[in-house]
PLY file of the C-alpha trace (Angstrom):
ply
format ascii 1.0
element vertex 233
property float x
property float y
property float z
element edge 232
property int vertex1
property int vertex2
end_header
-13.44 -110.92 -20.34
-11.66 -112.76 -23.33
-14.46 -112.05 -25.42
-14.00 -108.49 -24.91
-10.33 -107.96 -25.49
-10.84 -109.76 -28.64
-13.30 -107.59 -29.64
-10.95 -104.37 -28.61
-7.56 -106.04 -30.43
-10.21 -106.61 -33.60
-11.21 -103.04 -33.55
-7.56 -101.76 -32.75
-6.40 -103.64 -35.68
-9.17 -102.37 -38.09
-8.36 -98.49 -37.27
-4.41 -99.46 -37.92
-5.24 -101.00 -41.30
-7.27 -97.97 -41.98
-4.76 -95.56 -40.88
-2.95 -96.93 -42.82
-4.80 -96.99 -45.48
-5.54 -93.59 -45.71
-2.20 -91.99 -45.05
-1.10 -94.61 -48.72
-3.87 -93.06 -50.43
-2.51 -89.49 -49.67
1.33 -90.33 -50.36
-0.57 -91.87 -53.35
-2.34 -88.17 -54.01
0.62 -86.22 -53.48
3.02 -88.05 -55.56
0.29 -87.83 -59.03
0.07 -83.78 -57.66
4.09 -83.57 -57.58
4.68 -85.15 -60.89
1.35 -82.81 -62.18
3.71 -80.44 -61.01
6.72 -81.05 -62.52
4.89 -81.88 -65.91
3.35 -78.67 -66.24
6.50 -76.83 -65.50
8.45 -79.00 -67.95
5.46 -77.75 -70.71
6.50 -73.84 -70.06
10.15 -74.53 -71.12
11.32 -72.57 -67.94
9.61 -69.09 -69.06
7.06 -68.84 -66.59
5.86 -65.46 -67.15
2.54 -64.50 -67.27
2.41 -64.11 -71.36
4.00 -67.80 -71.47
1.44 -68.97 -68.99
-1.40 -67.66 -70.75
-0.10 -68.71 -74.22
0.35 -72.54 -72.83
-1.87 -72.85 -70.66
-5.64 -70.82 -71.72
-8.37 -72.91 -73.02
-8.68 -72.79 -76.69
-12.38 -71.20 -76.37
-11.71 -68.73 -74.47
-7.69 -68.03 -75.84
-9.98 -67.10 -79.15
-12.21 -64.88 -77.79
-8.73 -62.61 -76.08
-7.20 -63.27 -79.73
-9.69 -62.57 -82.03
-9.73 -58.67 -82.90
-13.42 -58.42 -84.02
-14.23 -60.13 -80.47
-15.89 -57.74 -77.88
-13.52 -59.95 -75.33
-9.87 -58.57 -77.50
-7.29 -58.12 -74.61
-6.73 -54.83 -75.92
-10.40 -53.52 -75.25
-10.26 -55.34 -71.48
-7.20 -53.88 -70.59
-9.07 -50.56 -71.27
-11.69 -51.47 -69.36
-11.97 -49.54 -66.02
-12.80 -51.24 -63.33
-12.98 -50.25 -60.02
-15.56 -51.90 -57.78
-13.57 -54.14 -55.05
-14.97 -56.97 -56.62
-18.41 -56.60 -56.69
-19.95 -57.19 -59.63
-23.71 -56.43 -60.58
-25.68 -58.56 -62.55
-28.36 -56.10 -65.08
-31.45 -56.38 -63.69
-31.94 -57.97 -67.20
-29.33 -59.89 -68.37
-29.93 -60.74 -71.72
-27.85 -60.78 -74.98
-30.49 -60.31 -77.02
-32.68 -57.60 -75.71
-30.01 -55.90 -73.59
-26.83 -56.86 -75.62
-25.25 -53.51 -74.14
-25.28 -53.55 -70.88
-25.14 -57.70 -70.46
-22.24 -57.59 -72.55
-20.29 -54.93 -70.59
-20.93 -56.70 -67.43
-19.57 -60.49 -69.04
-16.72 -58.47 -70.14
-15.86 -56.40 -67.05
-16.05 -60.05 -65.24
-13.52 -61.33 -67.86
-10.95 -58.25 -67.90
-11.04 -58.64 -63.99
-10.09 -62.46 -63.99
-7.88 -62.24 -66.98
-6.08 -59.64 -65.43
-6.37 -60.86 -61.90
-7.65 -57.64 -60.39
-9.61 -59.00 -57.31
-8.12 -61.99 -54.99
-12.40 -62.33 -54.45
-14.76 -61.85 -57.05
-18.45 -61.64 -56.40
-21.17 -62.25 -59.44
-23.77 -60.49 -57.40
-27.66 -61.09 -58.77
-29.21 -58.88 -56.16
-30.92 -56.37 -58.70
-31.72 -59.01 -61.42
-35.16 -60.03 -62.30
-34.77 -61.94 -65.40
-31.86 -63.91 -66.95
-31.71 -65.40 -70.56
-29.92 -68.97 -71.00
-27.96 -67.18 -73.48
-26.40 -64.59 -71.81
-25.95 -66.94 -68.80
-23.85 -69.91 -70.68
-22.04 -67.07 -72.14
-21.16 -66.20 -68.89
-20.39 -69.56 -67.82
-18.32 -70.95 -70.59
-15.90 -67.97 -69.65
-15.71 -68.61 -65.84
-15.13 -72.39 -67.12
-12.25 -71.98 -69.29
-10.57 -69.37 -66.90
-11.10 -71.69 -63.65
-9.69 -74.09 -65.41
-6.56 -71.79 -66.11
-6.36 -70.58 -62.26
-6.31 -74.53 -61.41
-3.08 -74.92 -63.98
-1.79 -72.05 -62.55
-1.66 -73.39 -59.00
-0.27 -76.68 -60.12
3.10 -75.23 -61.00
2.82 -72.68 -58.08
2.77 -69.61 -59.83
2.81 -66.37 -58.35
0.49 -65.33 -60.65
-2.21 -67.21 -59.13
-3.58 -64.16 -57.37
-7.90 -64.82 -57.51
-8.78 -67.08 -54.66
-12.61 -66.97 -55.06
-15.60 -66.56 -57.48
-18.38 -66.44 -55.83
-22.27 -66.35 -56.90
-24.49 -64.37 -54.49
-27.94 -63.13 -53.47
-30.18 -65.61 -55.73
-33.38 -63.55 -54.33
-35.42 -64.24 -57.43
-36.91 -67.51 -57.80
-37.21 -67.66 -61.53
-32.87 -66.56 -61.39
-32.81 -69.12 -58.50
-34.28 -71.87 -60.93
-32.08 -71.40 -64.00
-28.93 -70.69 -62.04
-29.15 -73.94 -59.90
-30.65 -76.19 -62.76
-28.26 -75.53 -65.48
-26.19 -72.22 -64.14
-23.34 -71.56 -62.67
-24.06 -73.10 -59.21
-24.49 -76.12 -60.54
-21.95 -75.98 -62.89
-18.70 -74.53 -61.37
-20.24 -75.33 -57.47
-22.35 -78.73 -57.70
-25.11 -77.34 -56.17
-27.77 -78.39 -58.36
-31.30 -78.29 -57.36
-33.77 -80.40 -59.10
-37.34 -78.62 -60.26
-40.37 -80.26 -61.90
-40.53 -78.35 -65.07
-36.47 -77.91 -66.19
-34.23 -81.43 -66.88
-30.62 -80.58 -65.11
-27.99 -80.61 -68.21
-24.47 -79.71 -67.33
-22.66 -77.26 -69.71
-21.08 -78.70 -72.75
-18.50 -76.61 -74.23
-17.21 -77.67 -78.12
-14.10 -77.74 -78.93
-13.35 -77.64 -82.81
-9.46 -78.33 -82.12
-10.14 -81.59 -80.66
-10.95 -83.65 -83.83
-14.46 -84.52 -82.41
-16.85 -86.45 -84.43
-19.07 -84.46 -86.18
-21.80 -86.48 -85.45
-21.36 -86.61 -81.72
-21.18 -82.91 -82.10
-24.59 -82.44 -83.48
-25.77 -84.89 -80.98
-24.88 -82.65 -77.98
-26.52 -79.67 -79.48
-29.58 -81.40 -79.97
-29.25 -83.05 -76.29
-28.42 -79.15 -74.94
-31.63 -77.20 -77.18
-34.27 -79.91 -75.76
-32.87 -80.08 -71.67
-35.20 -77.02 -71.25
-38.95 -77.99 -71.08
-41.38 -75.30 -72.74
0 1
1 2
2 3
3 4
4 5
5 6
6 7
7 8
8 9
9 10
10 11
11 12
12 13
13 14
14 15
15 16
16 17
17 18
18 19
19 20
20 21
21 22
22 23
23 24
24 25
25 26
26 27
27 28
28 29
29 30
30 31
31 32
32 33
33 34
34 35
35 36
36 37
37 38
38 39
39 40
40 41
41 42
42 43
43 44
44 45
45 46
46 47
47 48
48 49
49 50
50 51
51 52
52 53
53 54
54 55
55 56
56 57
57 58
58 59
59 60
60 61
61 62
62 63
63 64
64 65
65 66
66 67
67 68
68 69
69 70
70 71
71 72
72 73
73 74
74 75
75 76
76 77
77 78
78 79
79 80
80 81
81 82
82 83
83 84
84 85
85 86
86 87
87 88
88 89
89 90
90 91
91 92
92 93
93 94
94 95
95 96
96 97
97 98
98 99
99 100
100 101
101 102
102 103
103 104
104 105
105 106
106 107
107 108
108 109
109 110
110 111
111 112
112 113
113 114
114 115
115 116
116 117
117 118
118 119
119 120
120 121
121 122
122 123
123 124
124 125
125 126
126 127
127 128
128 129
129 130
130 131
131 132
132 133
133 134
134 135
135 136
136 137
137 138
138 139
139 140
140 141
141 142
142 143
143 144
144 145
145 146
146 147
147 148
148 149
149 150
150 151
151 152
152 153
153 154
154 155
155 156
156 157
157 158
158 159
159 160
160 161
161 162
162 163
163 164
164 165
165 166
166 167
167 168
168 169
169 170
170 171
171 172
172 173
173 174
174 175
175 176
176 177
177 178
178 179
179 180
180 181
181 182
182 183
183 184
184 185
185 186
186 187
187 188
188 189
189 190
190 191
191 192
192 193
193 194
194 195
195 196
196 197
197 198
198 199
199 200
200 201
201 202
202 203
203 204
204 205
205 206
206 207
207 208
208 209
209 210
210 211
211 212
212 213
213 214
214 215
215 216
216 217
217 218
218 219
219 220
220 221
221 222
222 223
223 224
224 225
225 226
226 227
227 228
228 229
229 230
230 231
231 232
């Protein structure tokens, strides 16, 4: 009868010390998300409009491509975009830069325009009617939804009302050749970590290079050459 209470006060004490434990650890993760907070804020200078945001805040990559007035991406040719599909957004049935550059570039920039401009509080990259993809198009496609998560994630650190897109989702992966790239080196895998492993492609997750960084040279060349070769022929 000893024995047992023993064992129960043991076990009693163990939950308390992980109780414990745990709520530290989340006083811990609130405080580093409060002065995140407070940080970013700071970095706007009190102008917290939209403009300011985007000017602070947007990844360098994909800041160029809205800058650049030669880019098919120019904010001016987005916002003429129109766009009216609740969200849904069609992949071509063959995406590919280089032999369809029309049509697979209208979609990527109908997908931009709508985050950029934070159309949809759900957007859907629906592959339901596509048969092939290119790796091209795709990391295209990918380093766009990268830098422009990675803006919406800013945005909800200093609680901004512009923080209107709640998903991006991927859907219907009913081809297994769109299945493989996606969830080897795609999307999935990259903004999701749902990465599937397959026999004949080596899993590489996207490496985006930024030029403003002061990045060796070297160790620039290296990731190309590690990116070119993660596809088996």
């Amino acid at each position: 009868m000893k024995d047992r209470k023993q064992i129960e006060l043991t076990i009693g004490l163990k939950r308390f010390y992980r109780s414990l434990k745990s709520k530290e650890k989340l006083s811990k993760k609130r405080r580093s998300k409060y002065l995140q907070h407070i940080a970013t804020r700071a970095k706007t200078g009190g102008d917290i409009s939209y403009e300011n945001l985007v000017k602070q805040f947007l990844p360098i990559n994909i800041s160029y491509l809205l800058a650049c007035e030669k880019s098919g991406f120019h904010i001016e040719k987005l916002a003429k975009l129109r766009i009216d599909n609740d969200g849904e957004f069609l992949v071509p049935k063959e995406f590919s830069i280089i032999d369809f550059p029309k049509e697979s570039y209208k979609f990527i920039q109908e997908v931009t325009a709508a985050l950029i401009f934070q159309k949809y509080q759900i957007v859907n990259i629906d592959y339901k009617n596509c048969i092939r993809a290119d790796l091209g198009a795709q990391v295209l496609l990918d380093i766009i939804l990268k830098d422009i998560i990675t803006f919406f994630k800013t945005l909800r650190q200093i609680r901004s009302k512009y923080s209107q897109v709640k998903e991006i989702n991927g859907t219907n992966f009913k081809d297994d050749g769109i299945k493989k790239l996606l969830f080897s080196v795609g999307s999935p895998a990259i903004h999701m970590d749902k990465t599937v492993h397959f026999k004949d492609i080596i899993p590489y997750k996207l490496c985006i290079h930024d030029r403003e960084s002061h990045i060796d040279p070297i160790k620039i060349i290296e990731k190309k050459f590690k990116y070119e070769f993660s596809i088996k022929p």
